[in-house]
Every structure is written in structure tokens, then in C-alpha cells.
N, C-alpha and C positions, 0 to 999 in steps of 0.2 A: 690533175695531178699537181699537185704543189710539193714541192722541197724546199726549205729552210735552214744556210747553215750559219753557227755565229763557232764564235771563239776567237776568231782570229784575233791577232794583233800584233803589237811591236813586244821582241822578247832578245836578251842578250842570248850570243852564241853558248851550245852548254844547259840552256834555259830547257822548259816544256811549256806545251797549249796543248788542252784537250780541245778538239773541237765536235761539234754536233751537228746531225741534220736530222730534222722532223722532216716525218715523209705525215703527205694526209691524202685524200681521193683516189688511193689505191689500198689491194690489201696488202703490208706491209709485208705480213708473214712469210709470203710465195714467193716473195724474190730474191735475187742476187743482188748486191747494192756494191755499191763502189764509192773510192775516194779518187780524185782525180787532182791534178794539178797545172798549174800553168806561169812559167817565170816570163818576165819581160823579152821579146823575141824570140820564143821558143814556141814547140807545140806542145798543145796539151797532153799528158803524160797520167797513165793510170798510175796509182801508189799503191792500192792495196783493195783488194775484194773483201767480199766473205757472201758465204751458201745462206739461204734465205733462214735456215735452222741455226746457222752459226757457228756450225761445227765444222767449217774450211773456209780457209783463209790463204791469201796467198797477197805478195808483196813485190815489188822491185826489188832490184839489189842493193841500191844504196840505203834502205830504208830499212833493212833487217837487223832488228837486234834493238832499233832504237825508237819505232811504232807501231802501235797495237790498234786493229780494227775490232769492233766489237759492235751489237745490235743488241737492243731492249724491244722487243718484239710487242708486249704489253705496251711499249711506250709510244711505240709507231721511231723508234731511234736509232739511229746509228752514232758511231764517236770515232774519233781517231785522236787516238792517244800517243802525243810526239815529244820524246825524251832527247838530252843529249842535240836539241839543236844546232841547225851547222848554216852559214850565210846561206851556203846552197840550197837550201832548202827553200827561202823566200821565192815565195808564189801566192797563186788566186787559188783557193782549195776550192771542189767543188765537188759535191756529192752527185751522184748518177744512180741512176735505175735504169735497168734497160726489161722491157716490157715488151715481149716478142720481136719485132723488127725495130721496135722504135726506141730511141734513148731518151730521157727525162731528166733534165739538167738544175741542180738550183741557181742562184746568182751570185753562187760565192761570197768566201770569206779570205780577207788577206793575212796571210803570217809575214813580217820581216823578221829578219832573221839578222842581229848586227854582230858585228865581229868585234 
């Protein structure tokens, strides 16, 4: 199982990044996928799901209203799409799959986030 995600980058507060992860070595379609996060001295922190068909989705609190999880099921892809940037936000984004007992992590991608 390999995961891929890019987008990140340096972006002004206010700003957006779409970002993406290619999932491969798995079937893409059956599963639940995640976005996950992680700031400097914190723990890693889920941001937002969605149902392996796409049609549920579910978020944190601070994140609602201003990111959109979404899947290309054809494409083997996921995206999160983050509006309305906030310093807070600045983390290691990292896509998750989790595959019966076991989780599958990629190696992230960093957003900052500057004020």
C-alpha cells in the first residue's frame, strides 16, 4: 500500500491549497479514507473522513464551513480542499486509510499557514 500526498505549501492566512493523495496497492473504491493532521507539539488530529462511495463525509469543528474532502474513485484520489486559511491550521497533512485493524499512513505534506 502506498499513499502520496503533495499540495502543500507556504500560503498567506485567508489564502487556499487543494491538496491530494494517490492511494495504489489497495482497492481504493472500498474504503473510508481520511485526512489527518499534525502541528508542531501536538498529536495527530483527524480533519475529515469520507465513505469509500463519497457520499459521507464528516469533519472537525474548526474546519467546517472552510474544507472539503472529496475522492476520484477512477483516479485511485482523494483531495482536501482548504478555504479561508487560518495560522492554525499550519501542520504535516497526512492521508490515512485504515484497512481492517491496520492503518496506512503516507509521509505527508506541509501547509504554513502565515498571518
Amino acid at each position: 500500500v502506498q499513499l502520496v500526498e503533495s499540495g502543500g505549501g507556504l500560503v498567506q492566512a485567508g489564502g487556499s491549497l487543494r491538496l491530494s493523495c494517490v492511494a495504489s496497492g489497495i482497492t481504493f473504491s472500498r474504503y473510508t479514507m481520511g485526512w489527518y493532521r499534525q502541528a508542531p507539539g501536538k498529536q495527530r488530529e483527524l480533519v475529515a473522513s469520507i465513505s469509500s462511495g463519497g457520499d459521507f463525509t464528516t469533519y472537525i469543528e474548526p474546519t467546517k464551513g472552510r474544507f472539503t474532502i472529496s475522492r476520484d474513485n477512477a483516479k485511485n484520489t482523494m483531495y482536501l480542499q482548504m478555504n479561508s486559511l487560518k495560522p492554525e491550521d499550519t501542520a504535516e497533512y497526512y492521508c490515512n486509510a485504515k484497512i481492517g485493524t491496520l492503518n496506512y499512513w503516507g509521509k505527508g505534506t506541509l501547509v504554513t499557514v502565515s498571518s
